[in-house]
C-alpha positions in Angstrom: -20.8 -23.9 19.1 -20.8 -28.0 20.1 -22.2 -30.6 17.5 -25.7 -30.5 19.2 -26.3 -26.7 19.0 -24.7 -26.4 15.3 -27.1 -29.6 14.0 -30.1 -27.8 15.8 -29.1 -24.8 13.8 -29.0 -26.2 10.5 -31.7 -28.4 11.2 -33.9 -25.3 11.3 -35.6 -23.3 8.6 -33.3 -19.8 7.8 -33.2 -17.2 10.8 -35.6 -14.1 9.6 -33.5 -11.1 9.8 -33.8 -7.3 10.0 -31.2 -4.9 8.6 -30.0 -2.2 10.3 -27.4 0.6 9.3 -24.4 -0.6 11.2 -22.4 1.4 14.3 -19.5 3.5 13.0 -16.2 2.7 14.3 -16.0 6.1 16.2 -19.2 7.7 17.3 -18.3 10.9 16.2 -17.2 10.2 12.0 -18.4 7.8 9.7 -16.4 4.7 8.8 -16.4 6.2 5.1 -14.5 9.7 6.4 -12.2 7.7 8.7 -10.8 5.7 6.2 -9.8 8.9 4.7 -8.7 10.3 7.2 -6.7 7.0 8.3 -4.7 6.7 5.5 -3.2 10.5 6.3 -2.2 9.7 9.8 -0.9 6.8 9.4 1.2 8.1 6.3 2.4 11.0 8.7 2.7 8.6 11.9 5.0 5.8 10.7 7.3 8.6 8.5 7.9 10.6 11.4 8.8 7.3 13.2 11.6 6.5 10.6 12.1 10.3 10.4 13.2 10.0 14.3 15.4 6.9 13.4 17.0 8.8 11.0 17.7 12.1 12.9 19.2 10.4 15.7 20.9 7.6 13.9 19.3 4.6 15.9 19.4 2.3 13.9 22.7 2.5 11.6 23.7 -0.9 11.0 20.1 -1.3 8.9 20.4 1.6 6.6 21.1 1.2 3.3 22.2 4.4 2.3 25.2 6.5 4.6 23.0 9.4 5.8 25.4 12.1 4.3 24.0 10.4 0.9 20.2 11.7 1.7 21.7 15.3 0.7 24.2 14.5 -1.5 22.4 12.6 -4.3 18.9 13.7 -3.5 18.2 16.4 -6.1 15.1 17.8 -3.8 14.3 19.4 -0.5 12.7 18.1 2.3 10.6 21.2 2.2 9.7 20.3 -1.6 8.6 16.8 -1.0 6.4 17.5 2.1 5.2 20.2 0.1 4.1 18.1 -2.8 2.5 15.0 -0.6 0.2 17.5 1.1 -1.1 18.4 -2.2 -1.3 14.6 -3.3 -2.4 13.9 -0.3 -5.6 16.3 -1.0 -6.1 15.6 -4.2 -6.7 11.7 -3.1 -9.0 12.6 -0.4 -10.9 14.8 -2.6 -11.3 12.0 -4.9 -11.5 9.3 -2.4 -14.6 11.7 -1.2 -16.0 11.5 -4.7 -15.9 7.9 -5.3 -17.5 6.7 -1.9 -19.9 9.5 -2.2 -22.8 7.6 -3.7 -21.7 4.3 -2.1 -24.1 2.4 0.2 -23.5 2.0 3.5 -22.8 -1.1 5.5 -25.7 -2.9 6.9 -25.7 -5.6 9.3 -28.6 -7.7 11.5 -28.6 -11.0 8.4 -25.2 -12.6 9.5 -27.4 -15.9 11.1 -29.5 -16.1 8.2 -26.1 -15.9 5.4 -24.6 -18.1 7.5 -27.1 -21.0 7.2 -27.2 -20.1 3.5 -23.4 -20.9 3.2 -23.5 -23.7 5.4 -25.6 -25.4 3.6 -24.2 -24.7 -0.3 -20.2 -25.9 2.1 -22.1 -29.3 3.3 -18.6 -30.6 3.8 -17.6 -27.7 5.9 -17.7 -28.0 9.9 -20.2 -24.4 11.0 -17.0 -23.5 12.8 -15.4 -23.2 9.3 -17.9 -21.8 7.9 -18.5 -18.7 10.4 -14.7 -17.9 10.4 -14.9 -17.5 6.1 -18.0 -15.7 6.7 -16.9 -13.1 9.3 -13.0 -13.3 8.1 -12.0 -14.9 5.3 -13.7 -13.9 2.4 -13.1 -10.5 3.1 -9.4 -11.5 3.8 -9.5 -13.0 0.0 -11.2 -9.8 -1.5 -8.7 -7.9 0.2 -6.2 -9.8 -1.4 -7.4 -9.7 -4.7 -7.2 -6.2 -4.4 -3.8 -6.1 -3.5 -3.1 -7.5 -7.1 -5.5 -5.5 -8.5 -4.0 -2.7 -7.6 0.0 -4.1 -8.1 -0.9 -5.0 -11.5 -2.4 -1.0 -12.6 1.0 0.3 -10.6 3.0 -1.8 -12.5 2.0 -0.9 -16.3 1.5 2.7 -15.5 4.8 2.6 -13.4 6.7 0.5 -16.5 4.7 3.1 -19.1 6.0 5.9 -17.3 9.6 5.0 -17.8 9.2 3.7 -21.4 8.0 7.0 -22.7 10.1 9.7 -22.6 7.4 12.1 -22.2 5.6 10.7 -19.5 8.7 10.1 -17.7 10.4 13.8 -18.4 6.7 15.4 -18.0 5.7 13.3 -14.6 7.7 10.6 -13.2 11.2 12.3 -13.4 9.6 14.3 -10.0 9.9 11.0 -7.6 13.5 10.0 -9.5 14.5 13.0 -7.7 14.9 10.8 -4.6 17.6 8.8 -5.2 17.9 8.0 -1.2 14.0 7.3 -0.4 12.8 8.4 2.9 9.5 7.4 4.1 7.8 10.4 4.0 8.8 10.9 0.3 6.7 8.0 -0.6 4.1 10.1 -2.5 6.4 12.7 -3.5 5.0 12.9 -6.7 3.9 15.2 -9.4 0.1 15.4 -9.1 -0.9 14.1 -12.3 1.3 11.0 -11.3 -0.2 10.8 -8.5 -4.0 10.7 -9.2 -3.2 8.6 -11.8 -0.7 6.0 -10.6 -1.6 6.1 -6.9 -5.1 7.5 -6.0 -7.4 6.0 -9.1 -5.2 2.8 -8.7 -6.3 2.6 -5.4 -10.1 3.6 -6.3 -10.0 1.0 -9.1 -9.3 -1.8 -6.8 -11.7 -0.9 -4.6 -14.3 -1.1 -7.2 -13.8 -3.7 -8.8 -13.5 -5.8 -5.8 -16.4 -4.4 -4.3 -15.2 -3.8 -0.7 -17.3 -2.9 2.0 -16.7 0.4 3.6 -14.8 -1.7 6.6 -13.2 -3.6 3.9 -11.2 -0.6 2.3 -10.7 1.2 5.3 -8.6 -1.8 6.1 -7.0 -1.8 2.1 -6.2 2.1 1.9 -4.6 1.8 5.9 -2.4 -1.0 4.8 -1.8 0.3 1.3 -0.5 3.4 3.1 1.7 1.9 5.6 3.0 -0.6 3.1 3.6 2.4 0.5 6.2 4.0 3.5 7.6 1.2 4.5 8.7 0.3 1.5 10.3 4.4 1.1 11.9 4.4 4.4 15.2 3.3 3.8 16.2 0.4 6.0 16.6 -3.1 5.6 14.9 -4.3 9.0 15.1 -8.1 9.9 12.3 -7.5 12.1 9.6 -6.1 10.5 7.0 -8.2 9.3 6.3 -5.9 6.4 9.9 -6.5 5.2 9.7 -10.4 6.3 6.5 -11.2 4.5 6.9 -8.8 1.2 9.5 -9.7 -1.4 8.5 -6.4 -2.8 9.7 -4.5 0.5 12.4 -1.4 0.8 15.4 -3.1 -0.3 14.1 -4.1 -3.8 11.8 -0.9 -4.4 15.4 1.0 -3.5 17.2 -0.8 -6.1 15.0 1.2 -8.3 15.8 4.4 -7.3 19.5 3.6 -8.1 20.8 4.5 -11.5 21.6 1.0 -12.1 18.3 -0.5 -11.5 16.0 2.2 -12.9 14.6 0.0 -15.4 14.1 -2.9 -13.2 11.7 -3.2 -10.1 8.9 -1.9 -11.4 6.4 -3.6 -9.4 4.6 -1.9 -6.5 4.2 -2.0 -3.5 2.6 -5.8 -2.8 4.0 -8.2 -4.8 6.9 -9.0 -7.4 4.8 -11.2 -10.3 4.5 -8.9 -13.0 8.4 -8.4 -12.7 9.2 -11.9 -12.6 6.3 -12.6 -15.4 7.5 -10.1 -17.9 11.4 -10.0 -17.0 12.1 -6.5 -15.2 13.4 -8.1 -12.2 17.1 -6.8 -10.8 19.5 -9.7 -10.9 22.6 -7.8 -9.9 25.2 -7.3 -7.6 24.3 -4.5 -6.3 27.4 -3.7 -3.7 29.7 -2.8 -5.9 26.8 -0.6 -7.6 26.1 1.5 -4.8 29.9 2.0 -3.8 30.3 3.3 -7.7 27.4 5.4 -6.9 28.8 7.1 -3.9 31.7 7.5 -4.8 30.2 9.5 -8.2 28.0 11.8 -5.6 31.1 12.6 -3.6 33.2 13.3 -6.7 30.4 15.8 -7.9 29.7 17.5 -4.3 33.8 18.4 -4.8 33.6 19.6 -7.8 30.5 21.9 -6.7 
């Protein structure tokens, strides 16, 4: 929009509007079930991408774990784990069903008329400026905020979990079966874990922040791949995931280790609660994880 066509438009009185319900994403669900259903495929997708790169050893040099460790140290099966993310895996859509159930949907048809509204209350903002904050960033900030929203419930139920012996033997003991994370054990939790930690961690968020529907579709698709990424067991120099998140599959993996399990507590966006309260790793962890091989290969003999 030139200077002549954005001053006509202010200039003017407010555009009258008329909302309408707007256009699903896919003509055949609504934006509400998709992002659902997205969060599922995409879990399923991207493990069984790393799953690939594991079973045919494509990537080596990146792994941070030897591959004969994944049966050595883990105390589960691979049957066990997909068993139990199907079921959290239910339980959050089930829930995710509940708490959108009653939630408006998205309208559109007044974007004009907020538009003039915000242009004038951002005087010193070029309309250019003001339609990209409108249509993008805002939504990019909520988003945002709801990253840390949801970093900061994971990290005190996460930290609460290992301070209390009950909670810990009870529930979170399940997922410290991994001690070599693979991406698709990323929710391998027990349920109650699961709903709690996980799903209404997620829901909070989303509440709180009051995202559209488009809004968390985008939130609970990026939470998901984040979630994996950060379980899939390579250190990749070109991921952007990796690249952009401090929090990423090399530090959440330090927590899986014996030696860090009372550090790294924060998950799976950022690291500020662990640099806030002091549960940070500062390690060396080489000479951890060639102590903890060699311990794993000492017991597999002696089995």
């Amino acid at each position: 929009m030139n200077y002549s066509a954005a001053d006509a438009f202010l200039s003017a009185p407010p555009p009258s509007f008329e909302l309408r319900e707007q256009e699903p994403l896919l003509p055949f669900i609504s934006d509400k079930y998709l992002s659902l259903i997205l969060t599922v495929v995409i879990y399923w997708v991207v493990s069984i991408f790393f799953h690939v790169i594991d079973t045919f050893d494509l990537l080596p040099k990146y792994r941070i774990h030897p591959p004969e460790e994944v049966s050595s140290r883990n105390k589960v099966t691979v049957t066990e784990v997909i068993r139990d993310v199907l079921v959290q895996q239910l339980i959050q859509t089930i829930t995710g069903i509940m708490l959108t159930y009653y939630d408006p949907s998205d309208y559109v048809g007044m974007e004009a008329h907020d538009i003039w509204v915000l242009a004038h209350k951002l005087p010193f903002l070029s309309l250019p400026v003001v339609s990209f904050l409108y249509y993008y960033g805002f939504s990019a900030m909520k988003i945002i905020v709801a990253f840390f929203v949801l970093d900061t419930w994971q990290y005190f139920v996460h930290r609460a979990m290992h301070n209390y012996k009950y909670l810990y033997r009870t529930f979170h003991s399940r997922h410290h079966r991994l001690y070599v994370p693979y991406a698709f054990g990323a929710l391998y939790n027990h349920p109650f874990e699961g709903l709690v930690m996980d799903t209404l961690g997620a829901g909070l968020a989303y509440k709180l922040c009051r995202l559209t529907i488009r809004e968390s579709l985008i939130f609970f698709s990026f939470s998901t791949l984040k979630t994996v990424d950060d379980h899939c067991g390579y250190v990749l120099p070109f991921d952007p995931l990796q690249i952009i998140f401090q929090n990423n599959a090399a530090y959440h993996d330090i927590h899986h280790q014996q030696f860090g399990i009372k550090t790294n507590f924060s998950q799976p966006f950022f690291i500020v609660w662990d640099k806030w309260l002091g549960t940070q790793y500062k390690g060396n962890r080489v000479g951890r994880d060639v102590a903890a091989t060699e311990k794993s290969e000492t017991e597999k003999k002696e089995e």
